[in-house]
N, C-alpha and C positions, 0 to 999 in steps of 0.2 A: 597694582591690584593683587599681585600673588604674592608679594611681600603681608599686603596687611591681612590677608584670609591664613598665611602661616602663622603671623601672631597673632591672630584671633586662636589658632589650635586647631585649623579644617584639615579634616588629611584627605578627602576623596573630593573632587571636585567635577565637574563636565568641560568636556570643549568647550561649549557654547558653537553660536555659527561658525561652518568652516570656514577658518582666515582671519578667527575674533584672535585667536591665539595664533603663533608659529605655528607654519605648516611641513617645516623641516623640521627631521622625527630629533636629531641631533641638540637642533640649539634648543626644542623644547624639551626633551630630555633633560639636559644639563639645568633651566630655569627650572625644572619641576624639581628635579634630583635634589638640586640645594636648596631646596625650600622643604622638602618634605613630603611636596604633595604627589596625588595619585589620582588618574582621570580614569572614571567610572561607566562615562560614556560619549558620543555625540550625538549633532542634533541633526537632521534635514526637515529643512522648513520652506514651504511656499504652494501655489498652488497646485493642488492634488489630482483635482479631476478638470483641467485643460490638457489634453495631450502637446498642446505646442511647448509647453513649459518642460516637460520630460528635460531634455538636456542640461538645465539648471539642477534640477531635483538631482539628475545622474552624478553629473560634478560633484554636489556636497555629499551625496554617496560613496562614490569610490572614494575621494577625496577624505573625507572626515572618517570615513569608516575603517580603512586602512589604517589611516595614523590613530583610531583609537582601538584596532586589535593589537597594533604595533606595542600598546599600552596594557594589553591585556583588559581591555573595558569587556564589560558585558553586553552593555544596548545599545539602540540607538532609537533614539527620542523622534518620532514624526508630528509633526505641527501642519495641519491645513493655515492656507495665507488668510490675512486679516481681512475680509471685504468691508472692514466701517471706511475708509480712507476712500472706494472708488465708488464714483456717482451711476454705475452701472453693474453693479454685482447686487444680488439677494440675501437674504440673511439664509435664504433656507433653498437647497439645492433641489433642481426637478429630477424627475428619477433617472436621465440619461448621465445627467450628471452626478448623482449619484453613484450611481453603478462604475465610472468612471473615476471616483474615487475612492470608491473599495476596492477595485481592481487595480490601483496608484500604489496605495498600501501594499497590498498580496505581492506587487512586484517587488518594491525596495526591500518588504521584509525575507523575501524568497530569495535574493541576492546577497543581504546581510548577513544571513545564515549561511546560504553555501559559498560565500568571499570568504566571509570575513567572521564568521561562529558569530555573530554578533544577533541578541532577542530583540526583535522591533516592538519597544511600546509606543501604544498613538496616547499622543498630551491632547487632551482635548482642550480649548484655548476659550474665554470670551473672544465674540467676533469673528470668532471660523465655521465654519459648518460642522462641525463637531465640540458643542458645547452644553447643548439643553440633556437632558436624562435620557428623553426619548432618541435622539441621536447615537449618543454614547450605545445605548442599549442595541440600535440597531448593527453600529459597526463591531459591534464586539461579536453579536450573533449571526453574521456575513461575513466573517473573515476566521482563519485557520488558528486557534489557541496556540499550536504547537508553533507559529510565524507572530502571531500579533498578537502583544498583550499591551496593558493599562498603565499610562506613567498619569497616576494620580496628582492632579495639582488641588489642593486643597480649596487655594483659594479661586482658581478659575471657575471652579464647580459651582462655589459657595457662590460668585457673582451671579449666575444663573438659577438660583435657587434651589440650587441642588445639594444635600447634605450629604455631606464628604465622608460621613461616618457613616451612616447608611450606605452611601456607594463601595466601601471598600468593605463592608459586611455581609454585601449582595454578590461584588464579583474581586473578592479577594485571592482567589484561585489564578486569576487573571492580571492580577498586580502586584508586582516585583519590582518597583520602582516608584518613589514617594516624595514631589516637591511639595515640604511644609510654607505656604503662603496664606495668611489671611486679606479681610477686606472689608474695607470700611462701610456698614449696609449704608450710612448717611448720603457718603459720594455715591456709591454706586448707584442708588436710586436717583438722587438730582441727575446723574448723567445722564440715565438709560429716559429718564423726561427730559431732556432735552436734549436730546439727539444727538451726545458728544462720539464722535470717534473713540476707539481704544487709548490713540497714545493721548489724547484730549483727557479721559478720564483717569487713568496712568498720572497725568501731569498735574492732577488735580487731587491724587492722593489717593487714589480707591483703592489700591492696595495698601495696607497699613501694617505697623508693628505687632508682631502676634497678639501682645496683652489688647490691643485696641479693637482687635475684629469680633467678627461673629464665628468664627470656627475653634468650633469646642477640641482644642487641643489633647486636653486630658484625656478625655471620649474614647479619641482616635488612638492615642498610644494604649490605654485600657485593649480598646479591638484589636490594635494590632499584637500587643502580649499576647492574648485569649486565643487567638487563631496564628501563634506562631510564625508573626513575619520575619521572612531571614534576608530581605533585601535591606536597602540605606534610604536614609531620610534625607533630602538635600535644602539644605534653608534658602528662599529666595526672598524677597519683596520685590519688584517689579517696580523703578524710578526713573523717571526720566522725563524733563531735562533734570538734573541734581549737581548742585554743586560738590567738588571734588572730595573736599570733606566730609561731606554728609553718609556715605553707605557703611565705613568700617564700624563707626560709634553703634550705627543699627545693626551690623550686624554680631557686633559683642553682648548687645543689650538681649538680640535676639536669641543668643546662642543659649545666654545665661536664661532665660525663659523657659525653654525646652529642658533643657538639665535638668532646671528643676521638677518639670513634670516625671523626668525617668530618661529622656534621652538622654544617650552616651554613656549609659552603665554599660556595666560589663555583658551582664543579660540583655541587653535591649539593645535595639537596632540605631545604629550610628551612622 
């Protein structure tokens, strides 16, 4: 994998889960060293607002958070857990639980900062409690700017009907961190009518190749020039199961997409 993102030409990449990569600072060092690349941030991911779970959450915090100041990263990415997969979670949180997960947040981001310098943005996800507008709007307005800010996923947003360019032209202030994904509206809508799971709708395509989606790319780098974004653009699609072969091709195809829009100039955010 970090072989083919070096000769794709990626220089800034993420952890990913803490444990997806080396977690000795050493031997990833050296695999990073000789390839060229440079980790930006990491992730903590799962569920937010059950206090029992805290010790998992904590793990991938100190854990990932350490080896990505170790790196000089700047954020760290928080993702609430997926509830399509369990036959007893809600799509939509009551307010004790709520409040249980804005207080999840304030913690890890309040720690991140005084551990580890590190800016906690929340990735709002399909399939987490933090996905529709009105969500987003809430936890952005119940939680500390100067601790928590916005890792825009283009296409998460876009699956929930949320436009991604209007969202980063309302709370752009608040995001410093930018995963470029689109989504197929075709899949997305069959899925969301029949009641597939995340990784079910994942498996079936719903995220798709930039030119293929409905997220108006141009738009977004338009807004982000006009309002002087100085954070990084990080290219994802979301696949899985895929065969081996299949991600580098997309993500060459994908890179050369963006370029052409204006990503990767010297003025523009890369």
């Amino acid at each position: 994998m970090l072989d083919e993102m070096a000769a794709i030409g990626l220089e800034w990449i993420e952890l990913g889960p803490y444990g997806y990569l080396p977690t000795e600072e050493t031997v990833l060092r050296a695999a990073l060293h000789s390839r060229g690349l440079k980790i930006c941030a990491c992730c903590v991911e799962g569920n937010l607002e059950d206090p029992a779970n805290w010790p998992n959450l904590e793990h991938q915090l100190l854990g990932g958070g350490g080896l990505a100041a170790a790196f000089g990263a700047e954020f760290l990415i928080l993702i609430d857990d997926d509830y399509s997969g369990s036959p007893t979670a809600t799509a939509r949180l009551n307010e004790s639980d709520w409040q249980r997960l804005v207080h999840t947040t304030q913690r890890i981001a309040q720690t991140a900062r005084e551990r580890f310098g590190l800016y906690t943005v929340f990735h709002p996800n399909s399939y987490t409690h933090v996905e529709h507008e009105d969500q987003i709007e809430r936890l952005l307005a119940e939680t500390n700017p100067e601790l928590v800010g916005l890792c825009l996923d283009t296409g998460h947003v876009a699956y929930r009907n949320v436009d991604p360019v209007a969202l980063y032209r309302r709370f752009h202030e608040r995001i410093p961190h930018i995963h470029l994904k689109s989504v197929s509206a075709q899949v997305r809508d069959r899925a969301i009518a029949e009641g597939l799971t995340c990784a079910q709708a994942v498996g079936q395509g719903a995220f798709c190749e930039p030119a293929g989606g409905i997220v108006d790319f141009q738009a977004l780098y338009n807004a982000m020039q006009e309002l002087d974004y100085g954070g990084r653009a990080i290219i994802e699609q979301d696949m899985y199961p895929v065969a081996y072969d299949k991600p580098m091709g997309i993500a060459q195809q994908s890179r050369a997409y963006y370029e052409k829009i204006g990503f990767g100039e010297e003025t523009a955010p890369t």
